[in-house]
C-alpha positions as CSV (number, residue, x, y, z in Angstrom):
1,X,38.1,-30.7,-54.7
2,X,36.7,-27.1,-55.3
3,X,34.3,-26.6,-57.9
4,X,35.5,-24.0,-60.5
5,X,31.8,-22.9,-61.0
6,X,30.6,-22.2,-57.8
7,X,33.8,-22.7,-55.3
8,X,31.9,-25.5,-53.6
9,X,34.4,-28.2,-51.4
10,X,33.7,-31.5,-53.2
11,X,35.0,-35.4,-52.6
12,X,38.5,-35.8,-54.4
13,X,36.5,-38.7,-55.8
14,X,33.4,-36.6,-57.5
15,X,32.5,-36.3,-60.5
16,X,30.1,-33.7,-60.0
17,X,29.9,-30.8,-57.7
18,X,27.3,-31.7,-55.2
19,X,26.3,-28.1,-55.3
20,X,25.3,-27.0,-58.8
21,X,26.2,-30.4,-60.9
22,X,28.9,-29.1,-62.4
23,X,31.4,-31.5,-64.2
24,X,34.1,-31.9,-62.2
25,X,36.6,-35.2,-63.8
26,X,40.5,-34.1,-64.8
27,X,40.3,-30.9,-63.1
28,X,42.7,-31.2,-60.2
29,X,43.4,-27.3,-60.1
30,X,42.3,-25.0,-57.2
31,X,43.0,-21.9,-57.0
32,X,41.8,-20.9,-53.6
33,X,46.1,-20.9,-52.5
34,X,46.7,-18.2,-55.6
35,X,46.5,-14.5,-54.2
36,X,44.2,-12.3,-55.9
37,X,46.3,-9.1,-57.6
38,X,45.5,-5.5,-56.6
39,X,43.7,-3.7,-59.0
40,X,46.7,-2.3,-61.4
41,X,48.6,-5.4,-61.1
42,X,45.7,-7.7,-62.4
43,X,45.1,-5.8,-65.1
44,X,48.6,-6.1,-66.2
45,X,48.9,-9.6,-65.6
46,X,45.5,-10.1,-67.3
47,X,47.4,-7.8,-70.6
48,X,49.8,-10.4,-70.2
49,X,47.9,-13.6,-70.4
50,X,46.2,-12.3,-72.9
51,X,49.5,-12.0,-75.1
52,X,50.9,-14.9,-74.0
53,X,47.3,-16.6,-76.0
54,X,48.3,-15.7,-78.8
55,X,51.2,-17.4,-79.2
56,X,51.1,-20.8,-80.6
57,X,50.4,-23.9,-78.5
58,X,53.6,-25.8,-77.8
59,X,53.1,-29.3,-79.2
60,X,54.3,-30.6,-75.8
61,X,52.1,-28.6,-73.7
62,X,49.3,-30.8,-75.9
63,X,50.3,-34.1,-75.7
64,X,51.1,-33.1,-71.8
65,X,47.1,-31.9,-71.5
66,X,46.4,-35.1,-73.3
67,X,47.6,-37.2,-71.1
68,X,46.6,-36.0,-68.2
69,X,42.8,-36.0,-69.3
70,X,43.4,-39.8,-69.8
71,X,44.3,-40.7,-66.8
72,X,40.7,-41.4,-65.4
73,X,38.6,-43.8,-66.9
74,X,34.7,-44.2,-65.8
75,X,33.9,-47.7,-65.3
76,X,31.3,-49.0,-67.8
77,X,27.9,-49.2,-65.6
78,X,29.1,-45.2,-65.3
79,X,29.3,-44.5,-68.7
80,X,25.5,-44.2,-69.0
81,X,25.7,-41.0,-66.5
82,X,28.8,-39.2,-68.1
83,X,26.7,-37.2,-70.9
84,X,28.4,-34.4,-70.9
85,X,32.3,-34.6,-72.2
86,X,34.6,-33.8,-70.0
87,X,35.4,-29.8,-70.1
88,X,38.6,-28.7,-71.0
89,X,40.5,-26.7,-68.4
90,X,38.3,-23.5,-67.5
91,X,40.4,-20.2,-68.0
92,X,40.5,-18.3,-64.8
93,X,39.6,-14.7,-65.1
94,X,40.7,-12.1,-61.9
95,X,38.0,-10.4,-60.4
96,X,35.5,-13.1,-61.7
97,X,32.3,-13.4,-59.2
98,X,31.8,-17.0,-58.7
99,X,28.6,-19.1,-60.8
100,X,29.9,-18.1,-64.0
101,X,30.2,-21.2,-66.3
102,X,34.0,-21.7,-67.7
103,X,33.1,-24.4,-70.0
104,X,34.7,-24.3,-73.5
105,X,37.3,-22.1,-72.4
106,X,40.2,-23.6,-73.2
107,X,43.8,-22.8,-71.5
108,X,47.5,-24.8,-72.0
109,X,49.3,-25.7,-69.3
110,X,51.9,-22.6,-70.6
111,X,49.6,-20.2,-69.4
112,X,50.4,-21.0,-65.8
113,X,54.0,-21.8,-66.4
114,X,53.2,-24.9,-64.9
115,X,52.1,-28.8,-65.7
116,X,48.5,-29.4,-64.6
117,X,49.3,-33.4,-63.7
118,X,52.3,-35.0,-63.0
119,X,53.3,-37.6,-65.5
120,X,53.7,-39.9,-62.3
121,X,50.4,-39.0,-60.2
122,X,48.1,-42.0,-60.0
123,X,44.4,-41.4,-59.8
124,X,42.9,-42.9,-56.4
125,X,40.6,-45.5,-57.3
126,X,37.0,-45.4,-56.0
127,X,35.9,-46.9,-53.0
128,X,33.2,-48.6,-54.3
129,X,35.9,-50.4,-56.7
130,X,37.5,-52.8,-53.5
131,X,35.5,-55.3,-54.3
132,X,33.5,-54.9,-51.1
133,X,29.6,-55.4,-51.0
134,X,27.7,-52.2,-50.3
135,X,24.4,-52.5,-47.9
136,X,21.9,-50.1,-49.0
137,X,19.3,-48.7,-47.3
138,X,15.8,-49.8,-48.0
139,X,13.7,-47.3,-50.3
140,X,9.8,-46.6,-49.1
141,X,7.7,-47.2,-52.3
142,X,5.2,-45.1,-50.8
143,X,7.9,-42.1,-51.2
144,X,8.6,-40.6,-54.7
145,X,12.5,-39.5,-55.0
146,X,12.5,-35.8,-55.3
147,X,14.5,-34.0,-58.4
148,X,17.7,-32.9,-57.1
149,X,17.6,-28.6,-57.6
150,X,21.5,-27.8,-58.3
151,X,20.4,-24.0,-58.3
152,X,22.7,-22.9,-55.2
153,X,20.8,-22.5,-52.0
154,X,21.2,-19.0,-52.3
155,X,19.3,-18.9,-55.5
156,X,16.6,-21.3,-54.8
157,X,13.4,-19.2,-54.5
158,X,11.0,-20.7,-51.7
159,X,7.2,-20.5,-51.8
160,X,5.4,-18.9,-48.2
161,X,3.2,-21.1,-46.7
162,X,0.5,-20.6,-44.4
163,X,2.7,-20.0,-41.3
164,X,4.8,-17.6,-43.1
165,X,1.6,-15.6,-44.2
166,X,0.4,-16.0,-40.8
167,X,3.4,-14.2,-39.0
168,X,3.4,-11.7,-41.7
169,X,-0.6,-11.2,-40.8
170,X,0.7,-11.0,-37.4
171,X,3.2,-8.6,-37.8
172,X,1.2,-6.1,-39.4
173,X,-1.2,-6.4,-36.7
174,X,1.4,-6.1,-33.7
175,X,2.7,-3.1,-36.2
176,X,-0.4,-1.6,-36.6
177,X,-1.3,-1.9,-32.6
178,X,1.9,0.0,-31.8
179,X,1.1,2.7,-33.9
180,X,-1.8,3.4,-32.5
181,X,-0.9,2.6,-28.9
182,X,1.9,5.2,-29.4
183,X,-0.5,7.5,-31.2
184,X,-3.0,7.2,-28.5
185,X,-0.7,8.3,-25.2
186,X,0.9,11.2,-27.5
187,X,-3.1,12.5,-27.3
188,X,-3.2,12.4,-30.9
189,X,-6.5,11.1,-30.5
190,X,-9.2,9.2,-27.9
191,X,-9.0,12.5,-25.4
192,X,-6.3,13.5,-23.2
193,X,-5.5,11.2,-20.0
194,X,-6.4,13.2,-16.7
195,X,-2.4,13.5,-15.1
196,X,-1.8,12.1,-11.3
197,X,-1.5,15.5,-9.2
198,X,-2.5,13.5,-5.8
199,X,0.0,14.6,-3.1
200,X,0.7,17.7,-4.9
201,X,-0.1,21.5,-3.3
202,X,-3.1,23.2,-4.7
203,X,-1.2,25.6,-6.8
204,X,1.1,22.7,-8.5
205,X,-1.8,20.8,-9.4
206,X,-3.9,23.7,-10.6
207,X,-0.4,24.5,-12.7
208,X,-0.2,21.0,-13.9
209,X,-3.9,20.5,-14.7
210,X,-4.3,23.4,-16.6
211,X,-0.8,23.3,-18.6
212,X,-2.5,20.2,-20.4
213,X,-5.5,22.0,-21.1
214,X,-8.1,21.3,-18.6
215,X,-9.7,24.1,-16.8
216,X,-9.6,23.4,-12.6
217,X,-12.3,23.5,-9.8
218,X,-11.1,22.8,-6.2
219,X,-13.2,21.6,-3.2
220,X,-11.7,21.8,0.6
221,X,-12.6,18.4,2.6
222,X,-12.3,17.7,5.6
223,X,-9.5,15.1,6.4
224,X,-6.8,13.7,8.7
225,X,-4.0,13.8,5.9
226,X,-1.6,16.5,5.4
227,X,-3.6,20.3,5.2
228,X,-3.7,21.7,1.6
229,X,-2.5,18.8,-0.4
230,X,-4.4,17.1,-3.1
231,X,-6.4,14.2,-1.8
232,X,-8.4,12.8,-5.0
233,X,-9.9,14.2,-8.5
234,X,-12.8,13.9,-10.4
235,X,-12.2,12.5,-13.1
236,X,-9.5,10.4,-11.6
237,X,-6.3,9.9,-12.8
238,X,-5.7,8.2,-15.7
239,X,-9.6,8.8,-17.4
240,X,-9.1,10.0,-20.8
241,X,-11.3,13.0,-21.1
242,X,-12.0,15.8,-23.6
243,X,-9.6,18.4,-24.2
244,X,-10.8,21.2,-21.6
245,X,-13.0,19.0,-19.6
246,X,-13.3,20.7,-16.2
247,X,-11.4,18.9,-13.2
248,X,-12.6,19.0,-9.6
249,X,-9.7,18.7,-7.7
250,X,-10.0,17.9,-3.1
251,X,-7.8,19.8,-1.1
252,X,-7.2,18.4,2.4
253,X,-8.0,20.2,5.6
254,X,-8.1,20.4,9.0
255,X,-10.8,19.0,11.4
256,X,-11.0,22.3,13.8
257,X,-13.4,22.6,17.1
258,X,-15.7,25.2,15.9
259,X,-15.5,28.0,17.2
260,X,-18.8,29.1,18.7
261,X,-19.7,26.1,20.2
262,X,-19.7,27.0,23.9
263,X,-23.0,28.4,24.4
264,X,-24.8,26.2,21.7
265,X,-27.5,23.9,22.3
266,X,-26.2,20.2,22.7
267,X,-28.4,19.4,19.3
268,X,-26.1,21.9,17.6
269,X,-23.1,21.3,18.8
270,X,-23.1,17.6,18.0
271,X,-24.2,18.2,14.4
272,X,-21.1,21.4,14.0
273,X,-18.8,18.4,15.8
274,X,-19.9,15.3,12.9
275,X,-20.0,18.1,9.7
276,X,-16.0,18.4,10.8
277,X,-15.7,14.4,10.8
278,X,-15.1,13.8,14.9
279,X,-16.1,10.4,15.9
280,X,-15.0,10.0,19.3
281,X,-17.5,12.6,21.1
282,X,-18.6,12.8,24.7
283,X,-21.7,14.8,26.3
284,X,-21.6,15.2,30.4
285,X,-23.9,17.2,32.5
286,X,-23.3,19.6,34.9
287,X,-25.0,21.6,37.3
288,X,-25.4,25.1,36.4
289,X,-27.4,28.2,36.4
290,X,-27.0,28.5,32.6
291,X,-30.1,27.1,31.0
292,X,-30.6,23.8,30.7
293,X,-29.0,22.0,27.5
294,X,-26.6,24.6,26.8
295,X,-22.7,24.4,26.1
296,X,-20.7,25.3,28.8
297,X,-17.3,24.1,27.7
298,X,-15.5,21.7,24.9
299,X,-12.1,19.6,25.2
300,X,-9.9,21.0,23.3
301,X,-11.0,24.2,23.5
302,X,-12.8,26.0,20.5
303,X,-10.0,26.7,17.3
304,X,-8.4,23.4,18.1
305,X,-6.9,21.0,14.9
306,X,-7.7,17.3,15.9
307,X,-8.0,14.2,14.1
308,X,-11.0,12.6,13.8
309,X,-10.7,9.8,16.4
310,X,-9.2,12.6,19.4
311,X,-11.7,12.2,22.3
312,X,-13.4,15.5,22.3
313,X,-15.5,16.2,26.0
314,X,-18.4,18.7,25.2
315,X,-20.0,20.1,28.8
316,X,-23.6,20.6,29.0
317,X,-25.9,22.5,31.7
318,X,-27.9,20.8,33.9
319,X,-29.9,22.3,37.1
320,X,-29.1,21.6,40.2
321,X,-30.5,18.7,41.7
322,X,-30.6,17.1,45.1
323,X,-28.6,13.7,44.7
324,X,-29.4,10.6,46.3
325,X,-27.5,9.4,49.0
326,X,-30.3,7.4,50.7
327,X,-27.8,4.5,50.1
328,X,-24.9,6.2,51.7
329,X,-22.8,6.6,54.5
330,X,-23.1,9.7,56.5
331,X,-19.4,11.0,55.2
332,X,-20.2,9.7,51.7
333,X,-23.9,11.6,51.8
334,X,-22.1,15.1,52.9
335,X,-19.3,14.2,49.8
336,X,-22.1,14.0,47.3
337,X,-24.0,17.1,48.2
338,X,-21.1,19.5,48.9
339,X,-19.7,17.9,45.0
340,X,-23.4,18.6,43.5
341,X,-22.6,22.4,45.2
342,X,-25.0,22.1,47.5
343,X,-25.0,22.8,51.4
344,X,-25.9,20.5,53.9
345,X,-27.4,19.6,57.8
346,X,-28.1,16.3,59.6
347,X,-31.6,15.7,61.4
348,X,-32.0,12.5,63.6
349,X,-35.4,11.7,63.2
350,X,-36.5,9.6,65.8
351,X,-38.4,6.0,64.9
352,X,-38.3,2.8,66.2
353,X,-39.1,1.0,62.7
354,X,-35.4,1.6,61.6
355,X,-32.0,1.0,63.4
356,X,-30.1,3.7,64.9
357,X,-27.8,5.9,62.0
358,X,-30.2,4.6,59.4
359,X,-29.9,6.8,56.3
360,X,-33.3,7.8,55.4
361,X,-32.4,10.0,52.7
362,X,-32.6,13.9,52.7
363,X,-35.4,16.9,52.9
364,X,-35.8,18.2,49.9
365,X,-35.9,15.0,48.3
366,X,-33.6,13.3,45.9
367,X,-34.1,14.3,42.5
368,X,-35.6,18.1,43.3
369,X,-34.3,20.7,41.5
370,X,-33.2,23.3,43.8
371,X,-30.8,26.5,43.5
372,X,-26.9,26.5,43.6
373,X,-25.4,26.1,47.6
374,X,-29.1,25.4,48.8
375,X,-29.0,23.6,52.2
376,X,-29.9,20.2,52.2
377,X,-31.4,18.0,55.3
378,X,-29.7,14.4,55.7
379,X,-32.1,12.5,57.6
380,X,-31.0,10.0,60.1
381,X,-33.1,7.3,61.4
382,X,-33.0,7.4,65.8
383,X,-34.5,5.7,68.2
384,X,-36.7,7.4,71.3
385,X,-34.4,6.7,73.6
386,X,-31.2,7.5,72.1
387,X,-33.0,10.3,71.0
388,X,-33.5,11.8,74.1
389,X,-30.0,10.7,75.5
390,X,-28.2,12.6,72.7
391,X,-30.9,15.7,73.7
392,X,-29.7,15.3,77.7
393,X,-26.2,15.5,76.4
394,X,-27.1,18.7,74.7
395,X,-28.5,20.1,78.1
396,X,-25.8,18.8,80.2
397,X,-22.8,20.0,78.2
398,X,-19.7,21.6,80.4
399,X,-20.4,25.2,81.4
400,X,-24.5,24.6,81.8
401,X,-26.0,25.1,85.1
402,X,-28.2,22.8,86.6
403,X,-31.1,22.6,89.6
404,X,-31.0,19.3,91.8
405,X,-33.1,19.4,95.1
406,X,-32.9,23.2,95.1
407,X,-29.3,23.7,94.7
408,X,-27.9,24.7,91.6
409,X,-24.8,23.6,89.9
410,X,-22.8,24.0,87.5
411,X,-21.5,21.2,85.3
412,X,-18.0,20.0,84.9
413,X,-18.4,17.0,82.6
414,X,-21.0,14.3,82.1
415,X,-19.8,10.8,83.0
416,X,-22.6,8.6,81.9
417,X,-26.3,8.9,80.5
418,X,-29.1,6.1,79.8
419,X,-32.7,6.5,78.5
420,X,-34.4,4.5,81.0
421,X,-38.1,4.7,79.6
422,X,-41.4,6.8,79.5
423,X,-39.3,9.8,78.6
424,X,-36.7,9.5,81.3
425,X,-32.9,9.6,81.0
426,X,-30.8,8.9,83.9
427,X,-27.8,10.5,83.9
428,X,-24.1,11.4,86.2
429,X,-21.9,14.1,86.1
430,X,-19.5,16.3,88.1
431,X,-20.0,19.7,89.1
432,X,-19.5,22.6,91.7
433,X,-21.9,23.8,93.7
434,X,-22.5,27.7,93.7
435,X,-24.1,30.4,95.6
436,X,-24.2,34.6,95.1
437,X,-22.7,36.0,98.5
438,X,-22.3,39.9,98.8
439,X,-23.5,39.9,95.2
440,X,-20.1,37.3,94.1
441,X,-21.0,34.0,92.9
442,X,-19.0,31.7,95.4
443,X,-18.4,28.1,94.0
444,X,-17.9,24.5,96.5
445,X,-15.5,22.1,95.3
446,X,-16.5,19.3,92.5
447,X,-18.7,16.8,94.0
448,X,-20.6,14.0,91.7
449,X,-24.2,14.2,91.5
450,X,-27.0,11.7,89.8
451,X,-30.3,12.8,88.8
452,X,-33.5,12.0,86.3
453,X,-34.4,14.2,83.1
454,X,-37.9,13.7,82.4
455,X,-39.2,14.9,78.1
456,X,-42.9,15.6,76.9
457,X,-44.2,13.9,74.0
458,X,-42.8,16.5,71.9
459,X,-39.5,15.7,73.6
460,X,-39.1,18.8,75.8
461,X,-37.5,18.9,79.0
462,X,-39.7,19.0,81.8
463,X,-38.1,18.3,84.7
């Protein structure tokens, strides 16, 4: 059942509207299925109904009404809550907004050309009337049964408690914070933010520095990164500064070889080569005429870009110096001396503390500075004897002429020779024997001869 007063679906059994408490017995009309009129035709109808009131009531239409409102009858522990008298049937306005009270209007049954209740309809009895025993359930002393409000939940005004003061504390605040969060990054206060221009050309991010107001000062440093693009500034991104604070802004650029470094000393050409950032750096001597400690050459050459870990070679002048090959073999001593661009000769010198072919070092010694392609003695320990055989080769070599017993030869080849002590060397050969004839030197056939070479202390041949 709909309630007239404030259209609420209700128990066909109620006898108040749950809603708003509005009497609800004998009313069995609902007008919910009844189509509201447009505009012009409600007012005609309502022109209508309103002549059709002031006819009189048909005495049947009465008794009919009558009736119908004695159908129901309250049972008697009710009767106690039924204080009101049941309302007459509520006149039903068009356009009406619902909550209006209809009580005391009184309509006939004539008004809507048809009977409210049929003569035959039977009221369904209550439920509570089958005789049946109702269980209730148990009421806690300890709570005290609230007033029932019938104001419509739409009109029921609700007090804010602490929670609902505390989100509307906490809306102003969040309110309030994004106002001035928004305020703060349009610059309208707190400074302006220093812009990101890393990465950018120096012309951009003098463009973009100064089109927000700050005035620009750039600063070349060295570095590996790309030449000419913005490495960092100062302040750095981000720092909320005052409008037409100065910014120092580093532009990248190249690590070069200086230029000018051939001919430096080797102090000053390895502070030019860290003031450009190169880490990998190597110093060599060489042997030169220039004076000592000065550049003679740098890889990569003077001008070059590199990055700061390129091995860079820097040559330095050093005198020459005799190197020591006292340790050497005879072909590695030469190597060393001819490399250090020096000249060289080999001297036996004869001893009998040291083996024969003993490297004994070299005259001047090692270490001595001495002037470019200067000759340089390799010394050679020799025995006496092998000595003196290696000097009887010498005097004995093909072509030489020779006196044995008083005839003279010339020599072939030399087959054999042996130091055989107190400065003697044995020795064999083949030659020819000759002779001047008719002033033409006549030569005999090759014949083998032996004989004795005697040496002085001072190894000289004497005989």
């Amino acid at each position: 059942m709909k309630c007239p007063n404030c259209e609420t679906e209700n128990r066909e059994s109620a006898k108040f509207c749950d809603e708003c408490g509005f009497p609800l017995l004998g009313l069995e009309l609902d007008f919910k299925d009844e189509p509201m009129p447009e505009p012009d035709e409600g007012k005609a109808e309502v022109e209508a109904e309103q002549a059709e009131e002031e006819k009189p009531e048909p005495e049947s239409a009465k008794e009919e009404l009558a009736d119908t409102q004695e159908l129901y009858t309250p049972p008697e522990d009710d009767q106690d809550s039924l204080d009101a008298p049941v309302p007459e049937k509520p006149v039903r306005v068009e356009n009406e907004a619902p909550g209006i009270d209809f009580t005391g209007l009184e309509v006939s049954s004539e008004d809507y050309g048809e009977r409210l209740v049929d003569p035959s309809y039977e009221a369904p009895k209550p439920n509570w009337r089958d005789g049946n025993t109702i269980q209730m359930a148990p009421i806690d002393a300890s709570e005290k049964e609230e007033s029932k409000d019938y104001l419509a939940s739409s009109t029921k005004k609700k007090k804010a408690g602490p929670k609902t003061i505390a989100l509307i504390i906490a809306g102003v605040i969040v309110v309030a914070a994004a106002v001035a969060l928004i305020t703060f990054q349009l610059h309208l206060w707190g400074g302006k933010a220093v812009p990101d221009v890393r990465g950018m050309t120096e012309a951009d991010a003098t463009s973009v520095l100064e089109g927000d107001g700050f005035s620009v000062s750039v600063k070349q440093v060295k570095s590996d990164d790309t030449e000419g693009l913005v490495l960092i500034t100062d302040p750095e991104p981000g720092n909320r500064v005052p409008d037409g604070s100065e910014v120092n802004v580093h532009i990248a650029s190249a690590r070069v070889i200086p230029e000018k470094i051939v001919g430096m000393s080797e102090e000053d050409a390895k502070a030019a080569l860290a003031e450009e950032g190169f880490e990998n750096v190597k110093f060599e001597k060489e042997s030169s005429e220039v004076p000592q400690g000065k550049v003679l050459s740098v890889s990569p050459g003077p001008g070059t870009r590199a990055k700061s870990a390129a091995e860079i070679v820097v040559k330095v002048s050093a005198p020459y110096v005799v190197p020591d090959v006292s340790s050497m073999y005879l072909d590695d001593a030469i190597e060393a001396l001819v490399n250090a661009g020096l000249g060289y000769d080999v001297v036996y010198i004869m001893s009998d503390e040291y083996a024969d072919g003993t490297m004994l070092g070299t005259s001047p010694a090692a270490g001595t500075e001495v002037k470019k392609g200067e000759v340089v003695n390799i010394q050679i320990a020799q025995a006496r004897g092998t000595y003196l055989e290696n000097l009887a080769r010498q005097s004995l070599a093909p072509g030489t002429t020779i006196t044995v017993n008083g005839t003279s030869y010339v020599i072939d080849s030399v087959s054999s020779v042996s130091y055989t002590g107190n400065g003697a060397v044995s020795y064999t050969a083949t030659a020819r024997a000759f002779t001047s004839l008719a002033g033409e030197t006549v030569y005999g056939s090759p014949t083998t001869i032996s004989n004795v070479i005697t040496f002085s202390e001072d190894n000289q041949p004497i005989g």
